[in-house]
PDB file with SEQRES, HELIX, SHEET and CRYST1 records, atoms N, CA, C and O in Angstrom:
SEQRES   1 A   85  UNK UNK UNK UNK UNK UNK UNK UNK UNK UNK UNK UNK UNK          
SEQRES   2 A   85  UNK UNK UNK UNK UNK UNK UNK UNK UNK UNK UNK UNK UNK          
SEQRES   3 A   85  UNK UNK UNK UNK UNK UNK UNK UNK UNK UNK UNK UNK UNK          
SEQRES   4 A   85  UNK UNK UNK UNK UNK UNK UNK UNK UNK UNK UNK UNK UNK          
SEQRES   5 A   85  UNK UNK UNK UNK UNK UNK UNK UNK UNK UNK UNK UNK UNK          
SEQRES   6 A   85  UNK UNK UNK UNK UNK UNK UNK UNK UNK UNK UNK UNK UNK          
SEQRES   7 A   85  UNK UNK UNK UNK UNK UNK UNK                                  
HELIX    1 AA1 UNK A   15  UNK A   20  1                                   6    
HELIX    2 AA2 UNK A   22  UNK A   33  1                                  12    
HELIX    3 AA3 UNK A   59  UNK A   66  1                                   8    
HELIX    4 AA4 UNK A   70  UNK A   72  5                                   3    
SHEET    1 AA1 4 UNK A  38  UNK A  43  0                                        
SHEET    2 AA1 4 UNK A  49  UNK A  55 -1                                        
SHEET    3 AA1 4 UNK A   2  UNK A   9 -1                                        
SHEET    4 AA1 4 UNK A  75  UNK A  81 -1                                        
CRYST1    1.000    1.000    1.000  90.00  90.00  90.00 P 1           1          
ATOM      1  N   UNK A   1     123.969 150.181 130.890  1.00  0.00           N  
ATOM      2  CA  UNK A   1     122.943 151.099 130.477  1.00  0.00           C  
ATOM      3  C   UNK A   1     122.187 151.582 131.705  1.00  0.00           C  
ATOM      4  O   UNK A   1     121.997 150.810 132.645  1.00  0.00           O  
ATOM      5  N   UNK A   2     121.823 152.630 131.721  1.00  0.00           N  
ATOM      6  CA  UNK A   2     120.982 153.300 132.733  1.00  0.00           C  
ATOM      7  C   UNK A   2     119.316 153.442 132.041  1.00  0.00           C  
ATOM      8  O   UNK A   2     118.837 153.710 130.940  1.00  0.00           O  
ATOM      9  N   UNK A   3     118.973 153.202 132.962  1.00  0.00           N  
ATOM     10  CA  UNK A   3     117.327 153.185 133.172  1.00  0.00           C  
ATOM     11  C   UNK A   3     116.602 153.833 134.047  1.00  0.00           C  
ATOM     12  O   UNK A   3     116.762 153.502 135.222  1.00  0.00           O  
ATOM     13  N   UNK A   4     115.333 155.233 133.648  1.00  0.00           N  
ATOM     14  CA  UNK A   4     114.487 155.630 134.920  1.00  0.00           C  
ATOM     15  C   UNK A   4     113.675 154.603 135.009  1.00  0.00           C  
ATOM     16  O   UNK A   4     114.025 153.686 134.267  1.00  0.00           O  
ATOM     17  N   UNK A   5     112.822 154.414 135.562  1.00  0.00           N  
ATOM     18  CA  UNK A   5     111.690 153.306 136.340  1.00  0.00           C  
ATOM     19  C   UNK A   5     111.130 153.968 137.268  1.00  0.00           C  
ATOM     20  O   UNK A   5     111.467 154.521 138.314  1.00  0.00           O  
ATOM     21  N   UNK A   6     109.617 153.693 136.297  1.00  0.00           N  
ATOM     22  CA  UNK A   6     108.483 154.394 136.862  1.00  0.00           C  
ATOM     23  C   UNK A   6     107.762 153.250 137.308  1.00  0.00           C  
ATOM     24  O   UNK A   6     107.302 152.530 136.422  1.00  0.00           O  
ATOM     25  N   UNK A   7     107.575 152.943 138.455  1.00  0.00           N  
ATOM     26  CA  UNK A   7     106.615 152.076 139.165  1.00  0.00           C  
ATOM     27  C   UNK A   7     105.266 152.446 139.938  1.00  0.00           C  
ATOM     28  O   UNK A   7     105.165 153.295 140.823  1.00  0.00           O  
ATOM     29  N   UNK A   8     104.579 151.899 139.591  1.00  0.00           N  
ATOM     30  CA  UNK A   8     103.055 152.171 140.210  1.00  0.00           C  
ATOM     31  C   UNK A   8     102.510 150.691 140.974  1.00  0.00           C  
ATOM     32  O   UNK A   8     102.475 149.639 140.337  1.00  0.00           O  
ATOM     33  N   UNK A   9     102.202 150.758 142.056  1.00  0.00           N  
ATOM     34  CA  UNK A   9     101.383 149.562 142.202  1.00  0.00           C  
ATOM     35  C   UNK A   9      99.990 149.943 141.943  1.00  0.00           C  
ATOM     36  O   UNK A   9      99.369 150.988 142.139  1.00  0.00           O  
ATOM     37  N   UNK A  10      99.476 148.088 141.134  1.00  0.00           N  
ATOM     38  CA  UNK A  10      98.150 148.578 141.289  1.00  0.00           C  
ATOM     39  C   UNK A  10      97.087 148.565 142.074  1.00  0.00           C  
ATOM     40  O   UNK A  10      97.017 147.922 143.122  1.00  0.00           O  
ATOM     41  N   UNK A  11      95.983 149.453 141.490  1.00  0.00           N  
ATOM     42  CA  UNK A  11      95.327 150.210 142.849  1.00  0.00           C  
ATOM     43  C   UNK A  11      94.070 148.666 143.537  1.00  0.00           C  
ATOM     44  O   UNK A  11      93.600 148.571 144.671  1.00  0.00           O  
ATOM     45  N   UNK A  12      93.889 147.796 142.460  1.00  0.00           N  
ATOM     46  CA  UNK A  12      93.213 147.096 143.235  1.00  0.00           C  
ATOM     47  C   UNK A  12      94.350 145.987 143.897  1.00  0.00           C  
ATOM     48  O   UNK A  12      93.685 144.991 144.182  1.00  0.00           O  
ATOM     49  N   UNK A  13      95.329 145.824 144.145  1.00  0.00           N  
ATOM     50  CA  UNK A  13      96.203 144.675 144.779  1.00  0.00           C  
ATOM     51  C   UNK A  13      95.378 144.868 145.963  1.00  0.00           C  
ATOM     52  O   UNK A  13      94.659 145.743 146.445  1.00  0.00           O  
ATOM     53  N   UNK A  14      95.890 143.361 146.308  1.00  0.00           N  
ATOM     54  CA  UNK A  14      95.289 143.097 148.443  1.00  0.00           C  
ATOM     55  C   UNK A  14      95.874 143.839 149.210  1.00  0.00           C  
ATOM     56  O   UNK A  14      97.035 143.540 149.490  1.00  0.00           O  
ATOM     57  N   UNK A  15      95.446 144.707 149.637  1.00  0.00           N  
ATOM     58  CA  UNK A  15      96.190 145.157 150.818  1.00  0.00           C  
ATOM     59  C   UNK A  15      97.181 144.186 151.936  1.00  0.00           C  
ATOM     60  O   UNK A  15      98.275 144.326 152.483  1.00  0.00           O  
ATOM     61  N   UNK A  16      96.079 143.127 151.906  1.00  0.00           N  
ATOM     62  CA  UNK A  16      96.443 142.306 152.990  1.00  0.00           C  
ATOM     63  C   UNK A  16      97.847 141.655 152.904  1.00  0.00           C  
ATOM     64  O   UNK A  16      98.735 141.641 153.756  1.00  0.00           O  
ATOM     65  N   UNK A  17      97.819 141.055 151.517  1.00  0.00           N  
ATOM     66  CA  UNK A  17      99.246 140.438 150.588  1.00  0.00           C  
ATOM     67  C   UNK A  17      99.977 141.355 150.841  1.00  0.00           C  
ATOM     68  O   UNK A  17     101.049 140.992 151.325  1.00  0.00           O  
ATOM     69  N   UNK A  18      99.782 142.984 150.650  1.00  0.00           N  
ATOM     70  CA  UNK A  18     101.015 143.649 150.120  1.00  0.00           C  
ATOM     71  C   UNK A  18     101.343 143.954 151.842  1.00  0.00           C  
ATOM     72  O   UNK A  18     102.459 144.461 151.963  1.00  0.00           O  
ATOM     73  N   UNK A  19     101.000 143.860 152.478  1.00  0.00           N  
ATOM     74  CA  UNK A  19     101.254 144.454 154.266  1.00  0.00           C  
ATOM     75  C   UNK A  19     101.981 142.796 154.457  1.00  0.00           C  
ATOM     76  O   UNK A  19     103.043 142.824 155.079  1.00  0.00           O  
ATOM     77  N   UNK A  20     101.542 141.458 154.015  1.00  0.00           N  
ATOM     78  CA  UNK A  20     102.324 140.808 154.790  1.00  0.00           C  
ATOM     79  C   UNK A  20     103.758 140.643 153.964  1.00  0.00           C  
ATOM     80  O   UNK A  20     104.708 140.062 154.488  1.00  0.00           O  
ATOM     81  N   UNK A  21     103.813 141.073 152.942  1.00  0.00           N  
ATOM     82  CA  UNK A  21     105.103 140.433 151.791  1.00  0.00           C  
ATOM     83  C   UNK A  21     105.918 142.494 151.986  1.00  0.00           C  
ATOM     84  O   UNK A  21     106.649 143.092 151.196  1.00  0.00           O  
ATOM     85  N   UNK A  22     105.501 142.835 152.964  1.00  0.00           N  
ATOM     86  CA  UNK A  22     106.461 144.403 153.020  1.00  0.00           C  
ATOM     87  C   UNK A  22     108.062 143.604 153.158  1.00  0.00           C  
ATOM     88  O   UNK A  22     108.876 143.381 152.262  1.00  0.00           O  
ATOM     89  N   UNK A  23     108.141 143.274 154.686  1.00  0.00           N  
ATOM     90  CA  UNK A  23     109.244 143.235 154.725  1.00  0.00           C  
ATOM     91  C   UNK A  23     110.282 142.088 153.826  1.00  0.00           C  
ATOM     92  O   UNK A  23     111.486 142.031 154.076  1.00  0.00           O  
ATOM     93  N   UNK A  24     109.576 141.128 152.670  1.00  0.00           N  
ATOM     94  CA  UNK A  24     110.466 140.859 152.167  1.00  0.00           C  
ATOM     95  C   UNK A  24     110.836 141.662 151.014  1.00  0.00           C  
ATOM     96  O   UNK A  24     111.989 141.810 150.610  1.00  0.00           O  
ATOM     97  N   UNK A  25     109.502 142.311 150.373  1.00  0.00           N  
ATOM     98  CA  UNK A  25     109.791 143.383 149.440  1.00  0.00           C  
ATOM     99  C   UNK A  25     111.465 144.597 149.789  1.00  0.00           C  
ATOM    100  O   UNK A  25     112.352 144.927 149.002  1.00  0.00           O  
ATOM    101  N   UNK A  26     111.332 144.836 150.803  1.00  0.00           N  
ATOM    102  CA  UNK A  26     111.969 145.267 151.509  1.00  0.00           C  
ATOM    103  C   UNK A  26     113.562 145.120 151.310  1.00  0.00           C  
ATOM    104  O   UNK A  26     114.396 145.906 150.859  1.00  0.00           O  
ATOM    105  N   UNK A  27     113.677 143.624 151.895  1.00  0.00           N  
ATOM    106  CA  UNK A  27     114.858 142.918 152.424  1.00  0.00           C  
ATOM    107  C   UNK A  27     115.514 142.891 150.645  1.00  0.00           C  
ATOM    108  O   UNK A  27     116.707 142.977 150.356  1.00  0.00           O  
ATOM    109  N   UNK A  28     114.370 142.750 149.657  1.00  0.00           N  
ATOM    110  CA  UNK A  28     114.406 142.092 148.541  1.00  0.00           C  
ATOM    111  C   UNK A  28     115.258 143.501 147.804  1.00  0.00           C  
ATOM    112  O   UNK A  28     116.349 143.376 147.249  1.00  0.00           O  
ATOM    113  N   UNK A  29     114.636 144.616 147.910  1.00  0.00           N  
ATOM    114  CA  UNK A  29     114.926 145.369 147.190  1.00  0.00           C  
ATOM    115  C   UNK A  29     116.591 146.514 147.623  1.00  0.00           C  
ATOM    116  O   UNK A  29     117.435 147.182 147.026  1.00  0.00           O  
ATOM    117  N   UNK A  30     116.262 146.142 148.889  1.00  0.00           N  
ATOM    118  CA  UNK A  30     118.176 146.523 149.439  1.00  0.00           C  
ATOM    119  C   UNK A  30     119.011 145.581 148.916  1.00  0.00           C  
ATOM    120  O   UNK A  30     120.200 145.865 148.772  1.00  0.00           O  
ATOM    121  N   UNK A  31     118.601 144.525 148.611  1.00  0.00           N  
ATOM    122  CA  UNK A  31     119.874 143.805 147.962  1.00  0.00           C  
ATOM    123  C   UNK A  31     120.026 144.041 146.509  1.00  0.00           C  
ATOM    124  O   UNK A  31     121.169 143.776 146.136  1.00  0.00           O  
ATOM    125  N   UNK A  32     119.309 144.419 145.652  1.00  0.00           N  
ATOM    126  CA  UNK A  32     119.334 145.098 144.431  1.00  0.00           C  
ATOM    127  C   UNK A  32     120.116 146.490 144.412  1.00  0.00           C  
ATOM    128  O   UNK A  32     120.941 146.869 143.582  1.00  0.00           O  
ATOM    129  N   UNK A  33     119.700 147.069 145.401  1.00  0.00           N  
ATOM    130  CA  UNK A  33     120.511 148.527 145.696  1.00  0.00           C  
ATOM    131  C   UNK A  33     121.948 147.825 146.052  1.00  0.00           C  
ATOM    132  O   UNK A  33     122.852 148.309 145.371  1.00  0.00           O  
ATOM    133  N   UNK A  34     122.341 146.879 146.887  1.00  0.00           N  
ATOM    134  CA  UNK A  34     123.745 146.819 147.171  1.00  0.00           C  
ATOM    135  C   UNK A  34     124.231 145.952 146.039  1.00  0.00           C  
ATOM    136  O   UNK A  34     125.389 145.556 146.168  1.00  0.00           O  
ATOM    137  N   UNK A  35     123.633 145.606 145.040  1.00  0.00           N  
ATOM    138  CA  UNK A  35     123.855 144.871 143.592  1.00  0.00           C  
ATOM    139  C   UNK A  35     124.225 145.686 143.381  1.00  0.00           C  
ATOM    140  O   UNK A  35     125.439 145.523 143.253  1.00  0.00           O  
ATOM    141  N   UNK A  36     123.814 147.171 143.139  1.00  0.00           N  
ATOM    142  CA  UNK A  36     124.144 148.171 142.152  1.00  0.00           C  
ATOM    143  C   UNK A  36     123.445 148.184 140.943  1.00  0.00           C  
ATOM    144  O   UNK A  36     123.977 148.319 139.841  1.00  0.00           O  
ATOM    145  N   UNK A  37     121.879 147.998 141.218  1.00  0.00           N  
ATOM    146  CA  UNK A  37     120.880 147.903 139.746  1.00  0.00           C  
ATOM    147  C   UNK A  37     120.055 148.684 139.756  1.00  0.00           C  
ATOM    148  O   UNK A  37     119.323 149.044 138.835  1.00  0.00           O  
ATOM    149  N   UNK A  38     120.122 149.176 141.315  1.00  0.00           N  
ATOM    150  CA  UNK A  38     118.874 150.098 141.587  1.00  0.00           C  
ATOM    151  C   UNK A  38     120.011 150.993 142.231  1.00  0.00           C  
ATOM    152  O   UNK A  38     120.832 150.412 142.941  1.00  0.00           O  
ATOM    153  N   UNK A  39     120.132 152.410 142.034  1.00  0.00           N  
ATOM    154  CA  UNK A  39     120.957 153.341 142.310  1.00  0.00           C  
ATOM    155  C   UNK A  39     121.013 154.292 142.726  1.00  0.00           C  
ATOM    156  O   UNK A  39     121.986 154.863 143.219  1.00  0.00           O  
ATOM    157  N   UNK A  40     119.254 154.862 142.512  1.00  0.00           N  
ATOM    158  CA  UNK A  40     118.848 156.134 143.043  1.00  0.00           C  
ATOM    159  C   UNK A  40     117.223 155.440 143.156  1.00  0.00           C  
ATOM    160  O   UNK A  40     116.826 154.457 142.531  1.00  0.00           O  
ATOM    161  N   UNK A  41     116.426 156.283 144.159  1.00  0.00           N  
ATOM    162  CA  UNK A  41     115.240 155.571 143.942  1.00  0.00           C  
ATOM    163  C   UNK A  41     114.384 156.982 145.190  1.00  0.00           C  
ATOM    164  O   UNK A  41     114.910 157.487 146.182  1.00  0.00           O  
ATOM    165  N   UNK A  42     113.081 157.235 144.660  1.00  0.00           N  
ATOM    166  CA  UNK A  42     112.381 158.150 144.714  1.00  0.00           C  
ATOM    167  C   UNK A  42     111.028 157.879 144.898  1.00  0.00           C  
ATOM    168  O   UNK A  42     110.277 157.918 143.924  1.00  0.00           O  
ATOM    169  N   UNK A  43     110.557 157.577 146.149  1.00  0.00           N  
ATOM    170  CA  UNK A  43     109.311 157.295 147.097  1.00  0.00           C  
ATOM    171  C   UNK A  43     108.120 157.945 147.050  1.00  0.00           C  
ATOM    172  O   UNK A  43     107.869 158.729 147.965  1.00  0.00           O  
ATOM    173  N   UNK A  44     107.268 157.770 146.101  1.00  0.00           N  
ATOM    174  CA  UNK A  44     105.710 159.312 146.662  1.00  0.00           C  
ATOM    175  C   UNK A  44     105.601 159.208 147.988  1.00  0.00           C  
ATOM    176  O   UNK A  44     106.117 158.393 148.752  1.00  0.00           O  
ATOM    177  N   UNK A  45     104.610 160.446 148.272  1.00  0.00           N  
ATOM    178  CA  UNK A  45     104.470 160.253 149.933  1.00  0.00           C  
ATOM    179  C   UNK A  45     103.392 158.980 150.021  1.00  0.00           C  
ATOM    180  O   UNK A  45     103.425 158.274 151.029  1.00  0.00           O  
ATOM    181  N   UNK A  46     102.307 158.659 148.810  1.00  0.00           N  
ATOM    182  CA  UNK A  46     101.344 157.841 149.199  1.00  0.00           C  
ATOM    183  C   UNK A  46     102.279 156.270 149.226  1.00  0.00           C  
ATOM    184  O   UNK A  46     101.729 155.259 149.663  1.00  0.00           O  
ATOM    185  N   UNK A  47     103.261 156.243 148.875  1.00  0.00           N  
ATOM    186  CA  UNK A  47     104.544 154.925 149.231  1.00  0.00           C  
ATOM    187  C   UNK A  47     103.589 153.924 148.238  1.00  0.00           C  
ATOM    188  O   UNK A  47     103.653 152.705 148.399  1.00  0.00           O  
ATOM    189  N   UNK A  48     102.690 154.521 147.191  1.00  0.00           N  
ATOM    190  CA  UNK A  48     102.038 153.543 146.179  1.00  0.00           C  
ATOM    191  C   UNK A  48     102.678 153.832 144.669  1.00  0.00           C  
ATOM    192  O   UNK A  48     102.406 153.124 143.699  1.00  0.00           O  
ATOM    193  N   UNK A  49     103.556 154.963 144.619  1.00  0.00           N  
ATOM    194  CA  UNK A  49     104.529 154.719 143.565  1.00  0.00           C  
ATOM    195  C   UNK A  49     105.964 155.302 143.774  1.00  0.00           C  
ATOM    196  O   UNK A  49     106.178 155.985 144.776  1.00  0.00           O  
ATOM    197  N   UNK A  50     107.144 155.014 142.693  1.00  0.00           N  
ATOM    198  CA  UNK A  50     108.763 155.313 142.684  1.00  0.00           C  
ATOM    199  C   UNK A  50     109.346 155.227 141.821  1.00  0.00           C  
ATOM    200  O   UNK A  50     108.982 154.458 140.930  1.00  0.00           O  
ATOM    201  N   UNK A  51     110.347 155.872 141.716  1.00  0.00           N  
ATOM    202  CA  UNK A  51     111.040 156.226 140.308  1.00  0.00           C  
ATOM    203  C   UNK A  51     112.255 155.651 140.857  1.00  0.00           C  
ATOM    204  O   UNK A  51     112.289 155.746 142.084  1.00  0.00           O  
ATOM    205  N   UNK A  52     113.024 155.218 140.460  1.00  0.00           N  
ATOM    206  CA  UNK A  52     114.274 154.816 140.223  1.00  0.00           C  
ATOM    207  C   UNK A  52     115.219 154.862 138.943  1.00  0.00           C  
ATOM    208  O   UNK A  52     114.845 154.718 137.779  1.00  0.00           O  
ATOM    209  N   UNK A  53     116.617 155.109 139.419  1.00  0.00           N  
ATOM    210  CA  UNK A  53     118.221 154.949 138.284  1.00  0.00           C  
ATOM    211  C   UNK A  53     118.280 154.136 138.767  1.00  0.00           C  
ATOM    212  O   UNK A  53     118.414 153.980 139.980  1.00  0.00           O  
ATOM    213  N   UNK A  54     118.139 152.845 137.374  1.00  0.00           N  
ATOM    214  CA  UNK A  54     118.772 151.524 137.682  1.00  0.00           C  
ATOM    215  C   UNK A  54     119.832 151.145 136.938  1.00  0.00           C  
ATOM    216  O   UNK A  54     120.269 152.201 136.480  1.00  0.00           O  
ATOM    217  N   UNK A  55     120.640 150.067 136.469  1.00  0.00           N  
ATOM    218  CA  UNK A  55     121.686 149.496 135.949  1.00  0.00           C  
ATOM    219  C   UNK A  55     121.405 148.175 135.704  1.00  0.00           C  
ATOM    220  O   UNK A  55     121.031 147.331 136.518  1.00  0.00           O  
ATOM    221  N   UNK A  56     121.691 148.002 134.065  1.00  0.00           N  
ATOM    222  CA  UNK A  56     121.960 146.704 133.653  1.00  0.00           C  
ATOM    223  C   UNK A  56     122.184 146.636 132.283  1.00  0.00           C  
ATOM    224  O   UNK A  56     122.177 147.689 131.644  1.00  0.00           O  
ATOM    225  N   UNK A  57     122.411 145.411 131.638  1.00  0.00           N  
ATOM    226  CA  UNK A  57     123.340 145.674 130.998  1.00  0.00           C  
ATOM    227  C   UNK A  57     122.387 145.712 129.588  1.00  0.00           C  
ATOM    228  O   UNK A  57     122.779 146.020 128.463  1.00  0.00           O  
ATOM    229  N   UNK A  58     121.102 145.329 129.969  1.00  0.00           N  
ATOM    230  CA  UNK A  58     120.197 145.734 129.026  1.00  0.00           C  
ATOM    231  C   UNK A  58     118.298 145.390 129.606  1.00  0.00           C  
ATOM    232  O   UNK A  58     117.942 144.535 130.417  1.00  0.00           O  
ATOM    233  N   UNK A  59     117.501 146.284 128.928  1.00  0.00           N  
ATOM    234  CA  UNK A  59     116.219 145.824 129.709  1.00  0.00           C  
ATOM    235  C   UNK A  59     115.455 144.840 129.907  1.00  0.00           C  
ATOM    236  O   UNK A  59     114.527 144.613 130.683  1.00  0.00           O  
ATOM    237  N   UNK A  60     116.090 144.151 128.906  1.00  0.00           N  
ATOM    238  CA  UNK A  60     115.765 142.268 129.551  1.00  0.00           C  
ATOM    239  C   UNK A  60     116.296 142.077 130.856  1.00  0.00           C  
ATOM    240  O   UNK A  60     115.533 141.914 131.808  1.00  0.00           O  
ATOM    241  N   UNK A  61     117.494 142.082 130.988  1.00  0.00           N  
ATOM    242  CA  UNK A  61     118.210 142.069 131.994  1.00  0.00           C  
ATOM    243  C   UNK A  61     117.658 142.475 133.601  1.00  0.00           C  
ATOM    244  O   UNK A  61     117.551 141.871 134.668  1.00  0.00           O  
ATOM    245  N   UNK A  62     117.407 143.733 133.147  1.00  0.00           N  
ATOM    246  CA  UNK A  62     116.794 144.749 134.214  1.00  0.00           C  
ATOM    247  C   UNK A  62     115.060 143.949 134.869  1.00  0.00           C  
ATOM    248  O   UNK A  62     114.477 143.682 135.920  1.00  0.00           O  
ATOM    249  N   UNK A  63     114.901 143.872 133.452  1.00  0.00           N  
ATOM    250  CA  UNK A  63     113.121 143.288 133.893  1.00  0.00           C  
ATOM    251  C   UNK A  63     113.537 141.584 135.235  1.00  0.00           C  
ATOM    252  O   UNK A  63     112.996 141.405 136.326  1.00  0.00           O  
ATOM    253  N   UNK A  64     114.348 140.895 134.734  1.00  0.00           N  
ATOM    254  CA  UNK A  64     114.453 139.707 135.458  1.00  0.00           C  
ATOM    255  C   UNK A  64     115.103 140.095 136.222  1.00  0.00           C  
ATOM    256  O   UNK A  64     115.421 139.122 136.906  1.00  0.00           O  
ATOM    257  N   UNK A  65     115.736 141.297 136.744  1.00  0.00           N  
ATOM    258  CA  UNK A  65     116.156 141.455 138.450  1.00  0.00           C  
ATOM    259  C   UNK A  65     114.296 141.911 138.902  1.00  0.00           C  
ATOM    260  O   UNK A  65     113.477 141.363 139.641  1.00  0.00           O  
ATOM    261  N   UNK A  66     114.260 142.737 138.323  1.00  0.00           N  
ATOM    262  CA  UNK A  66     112.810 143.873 139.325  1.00  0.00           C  
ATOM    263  C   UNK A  66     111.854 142.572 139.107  1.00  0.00           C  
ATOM    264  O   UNK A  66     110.772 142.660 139.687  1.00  0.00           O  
ATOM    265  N   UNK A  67     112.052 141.522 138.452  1.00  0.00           N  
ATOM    266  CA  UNK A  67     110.918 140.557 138.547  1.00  0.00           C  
ATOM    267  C   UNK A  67     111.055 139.395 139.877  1.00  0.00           C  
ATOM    268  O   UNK A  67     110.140 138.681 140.290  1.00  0.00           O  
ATOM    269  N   UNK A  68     112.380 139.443 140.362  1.00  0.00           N  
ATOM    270  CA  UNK A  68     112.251 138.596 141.870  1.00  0.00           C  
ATOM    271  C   UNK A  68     111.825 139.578 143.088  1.00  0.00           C  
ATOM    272  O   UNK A  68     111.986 139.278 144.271  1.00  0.00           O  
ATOM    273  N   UNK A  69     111.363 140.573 142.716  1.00  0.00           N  
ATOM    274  CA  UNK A  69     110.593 141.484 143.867  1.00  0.00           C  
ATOM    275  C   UNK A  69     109.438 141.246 144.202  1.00  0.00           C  
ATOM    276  O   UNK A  69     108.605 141.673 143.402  1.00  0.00           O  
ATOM    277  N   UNK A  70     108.941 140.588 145.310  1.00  0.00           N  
ATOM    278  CA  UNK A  70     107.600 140.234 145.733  1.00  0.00           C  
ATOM    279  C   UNK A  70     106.559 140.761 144.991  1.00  0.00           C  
ATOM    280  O   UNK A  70     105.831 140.106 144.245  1.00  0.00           O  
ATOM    281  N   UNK A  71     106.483 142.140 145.235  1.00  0.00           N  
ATOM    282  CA  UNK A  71     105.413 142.893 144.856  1.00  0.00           C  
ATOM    283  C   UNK A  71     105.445 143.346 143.028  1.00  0.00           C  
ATOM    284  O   UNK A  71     104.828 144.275 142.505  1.00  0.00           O  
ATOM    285  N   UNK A  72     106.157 142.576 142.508  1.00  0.00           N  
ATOM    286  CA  UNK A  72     105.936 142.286 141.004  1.00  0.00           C  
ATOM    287  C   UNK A  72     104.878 142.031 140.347  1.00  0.00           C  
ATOM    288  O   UNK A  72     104.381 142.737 139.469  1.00  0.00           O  
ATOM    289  N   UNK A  73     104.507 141.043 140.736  1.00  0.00           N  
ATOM    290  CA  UNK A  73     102.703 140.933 140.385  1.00  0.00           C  
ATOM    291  C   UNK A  73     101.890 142.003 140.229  1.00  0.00           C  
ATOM    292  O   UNK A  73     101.184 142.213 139.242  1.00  0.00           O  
ATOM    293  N   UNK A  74     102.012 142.897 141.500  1.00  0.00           N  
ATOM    294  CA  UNK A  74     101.456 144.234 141.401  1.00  0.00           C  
ATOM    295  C   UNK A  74     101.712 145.372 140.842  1.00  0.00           C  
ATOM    296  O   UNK A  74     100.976 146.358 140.888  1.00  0.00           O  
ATOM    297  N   UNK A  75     102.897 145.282 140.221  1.00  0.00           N  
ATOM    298  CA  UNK A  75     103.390 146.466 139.346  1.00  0.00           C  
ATOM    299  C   UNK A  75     103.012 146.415 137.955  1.00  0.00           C  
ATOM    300  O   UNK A  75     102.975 145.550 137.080  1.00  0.00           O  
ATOM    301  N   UNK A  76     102.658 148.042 138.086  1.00  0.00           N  
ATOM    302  CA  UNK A  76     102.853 148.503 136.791  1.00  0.00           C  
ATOM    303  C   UNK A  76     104.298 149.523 136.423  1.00  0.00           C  
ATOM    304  O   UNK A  76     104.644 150.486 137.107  1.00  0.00           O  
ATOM    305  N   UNK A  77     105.028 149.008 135.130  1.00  0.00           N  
ATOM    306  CA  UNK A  77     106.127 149.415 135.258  1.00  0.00           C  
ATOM    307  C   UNK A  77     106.585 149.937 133.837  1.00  0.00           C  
ATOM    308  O   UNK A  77     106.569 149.247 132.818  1.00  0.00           O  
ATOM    309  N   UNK A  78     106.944 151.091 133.904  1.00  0.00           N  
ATOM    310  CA  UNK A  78     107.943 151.821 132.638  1.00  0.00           C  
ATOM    311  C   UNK A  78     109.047 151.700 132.801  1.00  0.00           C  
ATOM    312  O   UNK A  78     109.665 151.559 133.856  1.00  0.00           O  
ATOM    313  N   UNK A  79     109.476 151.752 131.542  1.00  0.00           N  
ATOM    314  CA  UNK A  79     111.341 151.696 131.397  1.00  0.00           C  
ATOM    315  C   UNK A  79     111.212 152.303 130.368  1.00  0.00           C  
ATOM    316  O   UNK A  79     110.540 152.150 129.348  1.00  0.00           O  
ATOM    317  N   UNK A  80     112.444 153.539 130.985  1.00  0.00           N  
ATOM    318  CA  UNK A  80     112.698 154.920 129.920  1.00  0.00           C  
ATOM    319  C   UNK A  80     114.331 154.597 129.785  1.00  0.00           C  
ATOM    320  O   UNK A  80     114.924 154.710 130.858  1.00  0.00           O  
ATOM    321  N   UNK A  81     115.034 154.270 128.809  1.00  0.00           N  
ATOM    322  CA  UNK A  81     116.824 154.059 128.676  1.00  0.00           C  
ATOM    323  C   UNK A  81     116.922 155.275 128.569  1.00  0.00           C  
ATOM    324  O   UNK A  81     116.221 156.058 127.929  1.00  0.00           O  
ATOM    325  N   UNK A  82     118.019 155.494 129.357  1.00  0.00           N  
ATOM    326  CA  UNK A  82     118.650 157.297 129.343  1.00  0.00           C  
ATOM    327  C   UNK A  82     120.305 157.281 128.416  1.00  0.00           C  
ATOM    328  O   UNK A  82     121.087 156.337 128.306  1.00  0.00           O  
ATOM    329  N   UNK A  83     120.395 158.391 127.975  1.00  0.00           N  
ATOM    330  CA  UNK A  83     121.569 158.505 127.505  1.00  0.00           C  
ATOM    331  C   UNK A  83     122.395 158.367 128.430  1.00  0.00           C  
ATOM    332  O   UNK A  83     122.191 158.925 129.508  1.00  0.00           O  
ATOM    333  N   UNK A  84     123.733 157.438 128.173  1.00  0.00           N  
ATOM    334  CA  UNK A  84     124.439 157.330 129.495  1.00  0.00           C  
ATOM    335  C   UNK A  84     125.903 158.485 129.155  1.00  0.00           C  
ATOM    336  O   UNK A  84     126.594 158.646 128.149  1.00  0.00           O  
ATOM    337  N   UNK A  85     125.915 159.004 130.274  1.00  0.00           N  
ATOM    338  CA  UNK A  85     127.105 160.605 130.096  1.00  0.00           C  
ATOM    339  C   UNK A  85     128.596 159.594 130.008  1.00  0.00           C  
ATOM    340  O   UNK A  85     129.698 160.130 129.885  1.00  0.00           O  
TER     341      UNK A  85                                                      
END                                                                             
């Protein structure tokens, strides 16, 4: 199943937390992309929200990958299931 994902962090998180946990957020979320769960993914310029095409095989599924991402705590997150072509 395909999924958009609308992510927002929220606006009061620590700065401080989210500057030192970047680069595992980071490290964390290229390996999801080379999983193949996250597929397309779409950056604001303020880099405080992103849309993503993800993959799985259902949104339970989906929620317990995007939930070993550091910056989980701080998200606020939609899941829209798309018709898959």
């Amino acid at each position: 199943m395909r999924f958009l994902v609308h992510v927002k962090i929220e606006p009061d998180a620590p700065q401080e937390e989210i500057a030192e946990q970047l680069p595992a957020e980071q490290a964390r979320f290229a390996e999801l992309v080379e999983q193949g769960v996250i597929s397309k993914f779409y950056l604001s310029h303020t880099r405080d929200e992103h849309w993503s095409i993800c993959i799985a095989d259902n949104q339970d599924a989906l929620k317990i990958a995007l939930e070993t991402l550091p910056f989980y705590k701080f998200m606020i997150i939609e899941y829209t299931e798309l018709v898959d072509e």
